[in-house]
Biopython code that builds the backbone (N, CA, C, O; Angstrom):
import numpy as np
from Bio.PDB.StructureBuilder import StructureBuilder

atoms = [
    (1, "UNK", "N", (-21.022, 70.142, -53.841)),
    (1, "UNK", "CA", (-19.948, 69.936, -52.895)),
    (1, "UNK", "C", (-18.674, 69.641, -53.673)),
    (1, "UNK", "O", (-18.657, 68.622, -54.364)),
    (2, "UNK", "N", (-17.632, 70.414, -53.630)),
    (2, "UNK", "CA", (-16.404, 70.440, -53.542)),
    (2, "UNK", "C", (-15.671, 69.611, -52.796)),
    (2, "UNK", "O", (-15.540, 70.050, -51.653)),
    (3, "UNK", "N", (-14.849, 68.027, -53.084)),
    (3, "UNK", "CA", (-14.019, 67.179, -52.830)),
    (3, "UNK", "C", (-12.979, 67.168, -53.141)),
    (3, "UNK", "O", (-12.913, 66.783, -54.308)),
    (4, "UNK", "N", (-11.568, 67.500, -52.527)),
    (4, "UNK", "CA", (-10.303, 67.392, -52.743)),
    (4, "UNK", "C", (-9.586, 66.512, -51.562)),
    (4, "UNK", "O", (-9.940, 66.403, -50.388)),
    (5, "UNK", "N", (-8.566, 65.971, -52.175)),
    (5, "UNK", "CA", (-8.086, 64.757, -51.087)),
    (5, "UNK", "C", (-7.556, 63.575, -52.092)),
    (5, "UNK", "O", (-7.884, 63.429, -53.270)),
    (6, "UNK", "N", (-6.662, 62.777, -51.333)),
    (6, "UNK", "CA", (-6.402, 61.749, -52.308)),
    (6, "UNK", "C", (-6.713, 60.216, -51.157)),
    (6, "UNK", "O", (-6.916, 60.347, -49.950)),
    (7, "UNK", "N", (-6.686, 58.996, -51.805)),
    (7, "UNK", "CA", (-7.145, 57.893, -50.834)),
    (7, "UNK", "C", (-5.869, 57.143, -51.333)),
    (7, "UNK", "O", (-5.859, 56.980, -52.554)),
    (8, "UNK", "N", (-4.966, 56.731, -50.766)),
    (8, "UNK", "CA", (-4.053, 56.129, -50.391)),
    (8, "UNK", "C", (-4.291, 54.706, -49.975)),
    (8, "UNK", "O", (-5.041, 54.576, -49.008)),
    (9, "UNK", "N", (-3.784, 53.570, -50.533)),
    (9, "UNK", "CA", (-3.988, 52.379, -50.131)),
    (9, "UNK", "C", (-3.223, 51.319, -50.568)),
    (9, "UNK", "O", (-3.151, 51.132, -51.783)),
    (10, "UNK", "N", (-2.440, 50.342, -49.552)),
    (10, "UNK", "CA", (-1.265, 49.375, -49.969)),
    (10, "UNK", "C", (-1.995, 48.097, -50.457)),
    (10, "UNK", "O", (-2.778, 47.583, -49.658)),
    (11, "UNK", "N", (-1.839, 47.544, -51.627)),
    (11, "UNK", "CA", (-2.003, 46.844, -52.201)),
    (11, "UNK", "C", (-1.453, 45.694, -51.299)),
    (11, "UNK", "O", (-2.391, 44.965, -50.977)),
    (12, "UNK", "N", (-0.377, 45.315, -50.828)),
    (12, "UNK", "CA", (0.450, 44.589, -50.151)),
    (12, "UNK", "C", (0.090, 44.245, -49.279)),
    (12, "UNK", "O", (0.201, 43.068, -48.934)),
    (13, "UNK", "N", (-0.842, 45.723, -48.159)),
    (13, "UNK", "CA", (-1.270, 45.174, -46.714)),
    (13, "UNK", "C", (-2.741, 44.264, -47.191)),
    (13, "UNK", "O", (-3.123, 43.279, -46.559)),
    (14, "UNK", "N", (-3.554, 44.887, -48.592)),
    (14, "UNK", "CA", (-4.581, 44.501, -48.474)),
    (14, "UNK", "C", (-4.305, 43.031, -49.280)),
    (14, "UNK", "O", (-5.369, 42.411, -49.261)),
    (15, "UNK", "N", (-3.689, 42.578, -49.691)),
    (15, "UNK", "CA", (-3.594, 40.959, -49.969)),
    (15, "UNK", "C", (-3.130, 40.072, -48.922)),
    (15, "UNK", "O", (-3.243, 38.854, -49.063)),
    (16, "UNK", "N", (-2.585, 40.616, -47.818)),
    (16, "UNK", "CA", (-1.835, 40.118, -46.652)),
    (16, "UNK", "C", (-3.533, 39.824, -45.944)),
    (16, "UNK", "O", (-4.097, 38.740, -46.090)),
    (17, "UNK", "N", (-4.164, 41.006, -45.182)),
    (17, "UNK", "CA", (-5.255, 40.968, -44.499)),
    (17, "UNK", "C", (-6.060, 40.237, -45.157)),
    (17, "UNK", "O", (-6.751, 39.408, -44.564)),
    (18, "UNK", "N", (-6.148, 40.446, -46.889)),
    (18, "UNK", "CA", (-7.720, 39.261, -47.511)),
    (18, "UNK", "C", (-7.117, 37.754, -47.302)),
    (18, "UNK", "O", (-7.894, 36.862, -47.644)),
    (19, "UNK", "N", (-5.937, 37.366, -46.826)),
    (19, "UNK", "CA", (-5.329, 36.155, -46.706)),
    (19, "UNK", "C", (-5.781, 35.825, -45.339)),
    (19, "UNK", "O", (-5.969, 34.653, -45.011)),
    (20, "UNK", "N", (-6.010, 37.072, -44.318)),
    (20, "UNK", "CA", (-6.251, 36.816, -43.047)),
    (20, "UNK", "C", (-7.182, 36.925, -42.569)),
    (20, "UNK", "O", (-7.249, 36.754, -41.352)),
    (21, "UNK", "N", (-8.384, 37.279, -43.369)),
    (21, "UNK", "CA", (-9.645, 37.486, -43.084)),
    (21, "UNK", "C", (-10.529, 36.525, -43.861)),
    (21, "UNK", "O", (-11.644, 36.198, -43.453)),
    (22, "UNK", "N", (-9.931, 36.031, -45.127)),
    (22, "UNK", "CA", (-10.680, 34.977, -45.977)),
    (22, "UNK", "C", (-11.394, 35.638, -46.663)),
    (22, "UNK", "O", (-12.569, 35.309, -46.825)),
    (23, "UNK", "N", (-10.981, 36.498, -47.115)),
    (23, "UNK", "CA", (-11.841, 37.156, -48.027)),
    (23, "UNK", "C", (-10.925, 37.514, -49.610)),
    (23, "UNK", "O", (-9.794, 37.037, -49.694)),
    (24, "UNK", "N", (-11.435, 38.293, -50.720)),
    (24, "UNK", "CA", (-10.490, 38.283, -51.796)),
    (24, "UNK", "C", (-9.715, 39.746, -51.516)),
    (24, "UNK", "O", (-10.223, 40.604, -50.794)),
    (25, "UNK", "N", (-8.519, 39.903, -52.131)),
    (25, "UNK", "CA", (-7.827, 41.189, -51.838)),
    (25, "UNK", "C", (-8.749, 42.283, -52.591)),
    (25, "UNK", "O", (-9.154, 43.331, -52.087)),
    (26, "UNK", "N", (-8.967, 41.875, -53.747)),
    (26, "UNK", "CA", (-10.365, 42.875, -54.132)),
    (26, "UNK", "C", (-11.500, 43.574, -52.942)),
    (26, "UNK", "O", (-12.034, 44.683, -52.943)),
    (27, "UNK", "N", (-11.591, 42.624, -52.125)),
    (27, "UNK", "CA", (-12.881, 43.011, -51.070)),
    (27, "UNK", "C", (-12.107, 43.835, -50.364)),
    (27, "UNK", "O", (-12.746, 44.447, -49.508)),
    (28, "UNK", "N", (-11.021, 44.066, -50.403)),
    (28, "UNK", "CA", (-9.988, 44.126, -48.855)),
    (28, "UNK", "C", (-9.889, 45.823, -49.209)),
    (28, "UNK", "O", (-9.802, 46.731, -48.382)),
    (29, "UNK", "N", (-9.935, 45.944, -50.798)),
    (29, "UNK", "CA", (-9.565, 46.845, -51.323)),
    (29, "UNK", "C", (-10.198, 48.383, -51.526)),
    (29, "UNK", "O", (-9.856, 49.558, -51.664)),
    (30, "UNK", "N", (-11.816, 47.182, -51.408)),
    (30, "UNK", "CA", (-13.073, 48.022, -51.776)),
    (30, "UNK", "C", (-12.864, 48.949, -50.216)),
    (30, "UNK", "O", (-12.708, 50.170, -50.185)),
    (31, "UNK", "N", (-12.911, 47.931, -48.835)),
    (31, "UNK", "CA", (-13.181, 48.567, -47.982)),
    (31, "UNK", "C", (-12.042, 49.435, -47.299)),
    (31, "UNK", "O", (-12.173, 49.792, -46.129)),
    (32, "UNK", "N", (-11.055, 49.729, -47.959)),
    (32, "UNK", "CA", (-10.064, 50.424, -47.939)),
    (32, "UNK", "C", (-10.606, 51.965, -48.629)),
    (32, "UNK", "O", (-10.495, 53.172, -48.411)),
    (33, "UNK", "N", (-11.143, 51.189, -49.426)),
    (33, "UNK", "CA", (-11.139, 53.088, -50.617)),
    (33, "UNK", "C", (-12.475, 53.809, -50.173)),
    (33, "UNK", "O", (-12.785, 54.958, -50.490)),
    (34, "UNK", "N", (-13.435, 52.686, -49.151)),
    (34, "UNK", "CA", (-14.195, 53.234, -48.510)),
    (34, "UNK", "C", (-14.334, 53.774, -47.372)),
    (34, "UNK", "O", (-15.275, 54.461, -46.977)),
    (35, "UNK", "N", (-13.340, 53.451, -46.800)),
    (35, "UNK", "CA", (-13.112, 53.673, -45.805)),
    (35, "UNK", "C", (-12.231, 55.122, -45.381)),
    (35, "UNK", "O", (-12.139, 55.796, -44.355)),
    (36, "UNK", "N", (-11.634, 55.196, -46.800)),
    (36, "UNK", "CA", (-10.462, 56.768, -46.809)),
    (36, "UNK", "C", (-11.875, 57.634, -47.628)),
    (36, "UNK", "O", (-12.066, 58.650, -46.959)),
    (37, "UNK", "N", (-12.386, 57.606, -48.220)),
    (37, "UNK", "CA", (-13.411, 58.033, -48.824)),
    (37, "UNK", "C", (-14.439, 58.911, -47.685)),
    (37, "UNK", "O", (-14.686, 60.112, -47.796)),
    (38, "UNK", "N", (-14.813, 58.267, -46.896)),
    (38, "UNK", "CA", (-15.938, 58.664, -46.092)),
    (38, "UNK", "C", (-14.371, 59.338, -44.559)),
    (38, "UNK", "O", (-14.788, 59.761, -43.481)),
    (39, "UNK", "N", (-13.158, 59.293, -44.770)),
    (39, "UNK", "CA", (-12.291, 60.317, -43.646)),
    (39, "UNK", "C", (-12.347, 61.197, -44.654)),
    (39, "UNK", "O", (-12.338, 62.263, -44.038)),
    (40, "UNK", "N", (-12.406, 61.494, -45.924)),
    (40, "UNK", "CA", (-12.224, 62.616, -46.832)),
    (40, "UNK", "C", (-13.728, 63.527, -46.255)),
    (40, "UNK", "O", (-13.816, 64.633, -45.720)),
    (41, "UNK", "N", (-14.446, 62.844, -46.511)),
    (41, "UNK", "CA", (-15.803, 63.677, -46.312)),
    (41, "UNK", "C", (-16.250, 64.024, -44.367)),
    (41, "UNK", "O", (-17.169, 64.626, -43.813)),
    (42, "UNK", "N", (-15.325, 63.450, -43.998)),
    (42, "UNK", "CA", (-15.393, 64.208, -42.476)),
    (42, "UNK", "C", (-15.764, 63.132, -41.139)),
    (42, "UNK", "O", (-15.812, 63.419, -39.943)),
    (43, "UNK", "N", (-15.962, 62.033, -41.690)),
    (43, "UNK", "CA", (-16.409, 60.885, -40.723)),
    (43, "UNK", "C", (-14.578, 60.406, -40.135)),
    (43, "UNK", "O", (-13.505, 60.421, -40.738)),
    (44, "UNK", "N", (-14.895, 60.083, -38.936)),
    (44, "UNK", "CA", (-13.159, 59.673, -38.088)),
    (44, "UNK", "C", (-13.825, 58.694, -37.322)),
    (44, "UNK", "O", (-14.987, 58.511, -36.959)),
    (45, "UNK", "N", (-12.793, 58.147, -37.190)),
    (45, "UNK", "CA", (-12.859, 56.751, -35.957)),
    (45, "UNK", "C", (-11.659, 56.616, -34.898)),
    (45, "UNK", "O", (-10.888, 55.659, -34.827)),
    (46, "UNK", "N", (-11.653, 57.788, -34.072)),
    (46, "UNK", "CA", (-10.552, 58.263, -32.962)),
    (46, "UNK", "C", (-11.492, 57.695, -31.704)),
    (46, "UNK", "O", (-11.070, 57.880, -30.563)),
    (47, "UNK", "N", (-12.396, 57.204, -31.845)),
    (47, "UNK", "CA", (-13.465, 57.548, -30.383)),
    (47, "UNK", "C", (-14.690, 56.332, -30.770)),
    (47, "UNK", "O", (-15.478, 56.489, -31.702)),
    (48, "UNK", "N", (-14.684, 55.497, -30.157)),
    (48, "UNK", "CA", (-15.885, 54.573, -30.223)),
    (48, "UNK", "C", (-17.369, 54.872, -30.993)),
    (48, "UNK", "O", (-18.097, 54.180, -31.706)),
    (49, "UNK", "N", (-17.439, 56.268, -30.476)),
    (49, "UNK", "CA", (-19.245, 56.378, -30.973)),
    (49, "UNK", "C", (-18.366, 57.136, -32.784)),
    (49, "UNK", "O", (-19.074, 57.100, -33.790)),
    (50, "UNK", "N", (-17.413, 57.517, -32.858)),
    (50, "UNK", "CA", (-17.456, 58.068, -34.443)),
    (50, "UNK", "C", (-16.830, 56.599, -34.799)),
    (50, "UNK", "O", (-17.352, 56.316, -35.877)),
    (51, "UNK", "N", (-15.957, 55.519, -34.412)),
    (51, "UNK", "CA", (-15.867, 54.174, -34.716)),
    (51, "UNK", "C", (-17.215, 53.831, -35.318)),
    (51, "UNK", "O", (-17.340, 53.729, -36.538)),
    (52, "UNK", "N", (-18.200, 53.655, -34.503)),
    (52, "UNK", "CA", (-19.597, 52.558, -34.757)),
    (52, "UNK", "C", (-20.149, 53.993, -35.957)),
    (52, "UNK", "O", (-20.704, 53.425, -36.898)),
    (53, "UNK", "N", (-20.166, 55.466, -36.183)),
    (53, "UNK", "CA", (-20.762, 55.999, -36.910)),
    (53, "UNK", "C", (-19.771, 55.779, -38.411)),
    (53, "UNK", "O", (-20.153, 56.337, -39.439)),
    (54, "UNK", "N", (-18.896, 55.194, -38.415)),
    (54, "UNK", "CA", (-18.014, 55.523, -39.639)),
    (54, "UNK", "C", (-18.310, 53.822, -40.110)),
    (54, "UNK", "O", (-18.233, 53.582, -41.315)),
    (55, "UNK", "N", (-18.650, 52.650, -39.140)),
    (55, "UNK", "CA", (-18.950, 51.629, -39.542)),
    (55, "UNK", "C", (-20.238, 51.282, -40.299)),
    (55, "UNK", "O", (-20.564, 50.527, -41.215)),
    (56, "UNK", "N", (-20.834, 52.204, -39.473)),
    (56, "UNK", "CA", (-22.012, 51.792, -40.160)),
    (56, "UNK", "C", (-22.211, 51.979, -41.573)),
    (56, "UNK", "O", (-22.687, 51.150, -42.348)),
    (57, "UNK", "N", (-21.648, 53.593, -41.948)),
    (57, "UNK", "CA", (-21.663, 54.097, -42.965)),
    (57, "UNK", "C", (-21.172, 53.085, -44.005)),
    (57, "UNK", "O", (-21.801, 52.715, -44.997)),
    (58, "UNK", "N", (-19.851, 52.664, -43.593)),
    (58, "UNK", "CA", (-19.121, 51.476, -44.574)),
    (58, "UNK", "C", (-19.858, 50.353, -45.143)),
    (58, "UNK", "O", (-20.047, 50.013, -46.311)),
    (59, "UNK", "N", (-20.462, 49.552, -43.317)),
    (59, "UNK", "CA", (-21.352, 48.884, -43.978)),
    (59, "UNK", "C", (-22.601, 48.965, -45.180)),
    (59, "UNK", "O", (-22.995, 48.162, -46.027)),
    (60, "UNK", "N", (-22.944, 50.150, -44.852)),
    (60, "UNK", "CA", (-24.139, 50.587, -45.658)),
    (60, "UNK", "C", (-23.307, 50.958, -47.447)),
    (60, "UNK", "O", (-23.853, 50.893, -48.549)),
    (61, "UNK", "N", (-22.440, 51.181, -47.245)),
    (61, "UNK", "CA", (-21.411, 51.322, -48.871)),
    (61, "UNK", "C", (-20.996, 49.863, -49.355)),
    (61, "UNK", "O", (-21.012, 49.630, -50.563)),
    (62, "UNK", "N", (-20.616, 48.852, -48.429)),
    (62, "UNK", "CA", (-20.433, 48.055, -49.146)),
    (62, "UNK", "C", (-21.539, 47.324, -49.498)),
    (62, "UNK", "O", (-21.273, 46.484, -50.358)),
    (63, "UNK", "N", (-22.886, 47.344, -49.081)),
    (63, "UNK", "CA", (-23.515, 46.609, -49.978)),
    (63, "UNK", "C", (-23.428, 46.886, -51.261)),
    (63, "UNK", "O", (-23.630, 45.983, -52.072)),
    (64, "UNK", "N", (-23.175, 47.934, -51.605)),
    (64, "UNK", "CA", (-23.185, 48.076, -53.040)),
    (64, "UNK", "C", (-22.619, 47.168, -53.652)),
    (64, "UNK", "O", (-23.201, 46.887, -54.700)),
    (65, "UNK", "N", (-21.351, 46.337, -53.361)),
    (65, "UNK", "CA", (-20.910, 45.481, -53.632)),
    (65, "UNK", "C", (-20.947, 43.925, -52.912)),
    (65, "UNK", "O", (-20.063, 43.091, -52.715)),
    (66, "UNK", "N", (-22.328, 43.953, -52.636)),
    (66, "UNK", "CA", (-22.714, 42.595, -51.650)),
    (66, "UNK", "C", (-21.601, 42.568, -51.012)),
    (66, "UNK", "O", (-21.182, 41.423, -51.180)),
    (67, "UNK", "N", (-20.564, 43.373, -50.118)),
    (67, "UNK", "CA", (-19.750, 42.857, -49.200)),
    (67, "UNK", "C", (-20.291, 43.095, -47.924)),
    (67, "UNK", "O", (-21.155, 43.911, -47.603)),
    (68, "UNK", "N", (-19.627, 42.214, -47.178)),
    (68, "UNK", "CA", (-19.801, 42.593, -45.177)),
    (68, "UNK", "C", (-18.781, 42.657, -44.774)),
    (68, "UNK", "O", (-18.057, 41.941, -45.465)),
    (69, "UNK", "N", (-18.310, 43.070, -44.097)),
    (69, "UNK", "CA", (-16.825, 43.359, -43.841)),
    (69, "UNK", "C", (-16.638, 42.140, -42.973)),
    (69, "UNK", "O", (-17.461, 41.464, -42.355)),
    (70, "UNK", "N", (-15.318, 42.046, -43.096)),
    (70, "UNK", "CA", (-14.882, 41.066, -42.108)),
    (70, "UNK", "C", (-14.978, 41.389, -40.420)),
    (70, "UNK", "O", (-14.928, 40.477, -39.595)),
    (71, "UNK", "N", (-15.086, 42.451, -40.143)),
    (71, "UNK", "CA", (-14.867, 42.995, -38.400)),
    (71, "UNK", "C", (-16.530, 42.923, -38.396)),
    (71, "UNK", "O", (-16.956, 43.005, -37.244)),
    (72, "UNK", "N", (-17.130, 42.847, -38.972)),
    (72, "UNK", "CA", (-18.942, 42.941, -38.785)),
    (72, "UNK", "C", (-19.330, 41.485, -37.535)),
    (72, "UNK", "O", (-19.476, 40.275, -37.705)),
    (73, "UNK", "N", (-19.377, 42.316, -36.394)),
    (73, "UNK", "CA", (-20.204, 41.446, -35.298)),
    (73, "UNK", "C", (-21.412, 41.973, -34.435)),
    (73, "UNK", "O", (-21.607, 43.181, -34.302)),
    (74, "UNK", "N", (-22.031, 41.234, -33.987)),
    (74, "UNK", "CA", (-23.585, 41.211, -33.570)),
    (74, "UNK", "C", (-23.305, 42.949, -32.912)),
    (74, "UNK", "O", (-22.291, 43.485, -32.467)),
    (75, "UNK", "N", (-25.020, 43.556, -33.156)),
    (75, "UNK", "CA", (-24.343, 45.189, -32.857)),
    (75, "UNK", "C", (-24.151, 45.102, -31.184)),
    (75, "UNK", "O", (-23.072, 45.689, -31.100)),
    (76, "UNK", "N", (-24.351, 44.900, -30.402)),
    (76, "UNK", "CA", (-24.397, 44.920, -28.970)),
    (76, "UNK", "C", (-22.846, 44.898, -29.142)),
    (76, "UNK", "O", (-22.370, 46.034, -29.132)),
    (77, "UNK", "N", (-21.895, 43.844, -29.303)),
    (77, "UNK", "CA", (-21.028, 43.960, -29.430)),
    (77, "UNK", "C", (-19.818, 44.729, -29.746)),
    (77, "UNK", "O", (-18.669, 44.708, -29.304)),
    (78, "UNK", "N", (-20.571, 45.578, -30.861)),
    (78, "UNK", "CA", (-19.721, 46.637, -31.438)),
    (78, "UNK", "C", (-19.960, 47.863, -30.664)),
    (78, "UNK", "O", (-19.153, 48.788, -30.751)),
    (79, "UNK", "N", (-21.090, 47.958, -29.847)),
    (79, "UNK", "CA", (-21.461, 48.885, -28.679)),
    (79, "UNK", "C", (-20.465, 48.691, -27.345)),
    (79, "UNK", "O", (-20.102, 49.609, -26.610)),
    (80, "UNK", "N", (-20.233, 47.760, -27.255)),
    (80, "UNK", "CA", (-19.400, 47.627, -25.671)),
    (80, "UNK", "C", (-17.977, 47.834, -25.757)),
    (80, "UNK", "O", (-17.173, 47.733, -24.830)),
    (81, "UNK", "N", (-17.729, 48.150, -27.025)),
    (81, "UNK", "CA", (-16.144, 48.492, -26.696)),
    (81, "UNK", "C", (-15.061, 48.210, -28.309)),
    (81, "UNK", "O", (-15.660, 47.811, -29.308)),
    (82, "UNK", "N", (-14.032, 48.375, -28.364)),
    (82, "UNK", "CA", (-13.023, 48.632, -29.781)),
    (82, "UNK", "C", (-13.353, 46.845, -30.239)),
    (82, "UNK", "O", (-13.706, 45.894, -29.541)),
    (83, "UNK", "N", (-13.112, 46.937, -31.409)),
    (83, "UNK", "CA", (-13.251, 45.931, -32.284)),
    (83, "UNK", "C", (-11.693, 45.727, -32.985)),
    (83, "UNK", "O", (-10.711, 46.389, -32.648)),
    (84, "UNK", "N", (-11.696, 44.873, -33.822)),
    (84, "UNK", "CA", (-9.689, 44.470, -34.021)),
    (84, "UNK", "C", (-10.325, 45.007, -35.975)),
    (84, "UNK", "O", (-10.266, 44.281, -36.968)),
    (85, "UNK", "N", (-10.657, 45.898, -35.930)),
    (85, "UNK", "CA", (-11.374, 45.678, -37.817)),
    (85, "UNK", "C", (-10.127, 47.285, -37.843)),
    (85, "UNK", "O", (-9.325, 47.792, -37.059)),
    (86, "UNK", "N", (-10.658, 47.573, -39.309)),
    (86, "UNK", "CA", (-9.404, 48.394, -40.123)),
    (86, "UNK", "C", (-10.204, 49.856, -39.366)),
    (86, "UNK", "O", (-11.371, 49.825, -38.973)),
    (87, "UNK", "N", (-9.541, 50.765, -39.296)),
    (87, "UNK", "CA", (-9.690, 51.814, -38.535)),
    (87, "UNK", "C", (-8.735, 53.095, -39.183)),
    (87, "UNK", "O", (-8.717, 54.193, -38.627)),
]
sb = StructureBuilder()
sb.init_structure("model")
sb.init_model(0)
sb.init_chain("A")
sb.init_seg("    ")
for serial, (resi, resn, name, xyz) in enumerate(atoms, 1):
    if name == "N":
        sb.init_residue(resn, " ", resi, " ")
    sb.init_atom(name, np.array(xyz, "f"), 0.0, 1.0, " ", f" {name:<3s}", serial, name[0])
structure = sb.get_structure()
């Protein structure tokens, strides 16, 4: 597979949000580059059910780096409707 694309990400917003989420801007950063990473490869979050399919995915990437994201709540929850997490 052939990947072209670039991932774009403000250093600025993500030390602002790890200030507002309690987490380190490093973490803020990871789930930024994962998050443009997996829109490169075709996953979107315009629509609730590709929301919860592009989350999951994330979640499942950041363990790599023992992270949980900060928007991570009980799944029922993330089923009934938009969440306030990075999109």
């Amino acid at each position: 597979m052939y990947l072209d694309g670039e991932v774009i990400v403000s250093t600025e917003m993500a030390v602002q949000m790890a200030t507002e989420y309690h987490w380190s801007p490093r973490d803020e950063l990871v789930l930024y580059l994962v998050h443009g990473v997996l829109h490169l490869i075709g996953y979107d979050d315009q629509n609730d059910e590709d929301k919860r399919r592009m989350r999951t995915r994330e979640r499942a990437a950041l363990l790599n780096w023992n992270l949980t994201p900060h928007y991570t709540e009980p799944r029922q929850a993330e089923n009934q409707g938009p969440s306030s997490a990075v999109s």
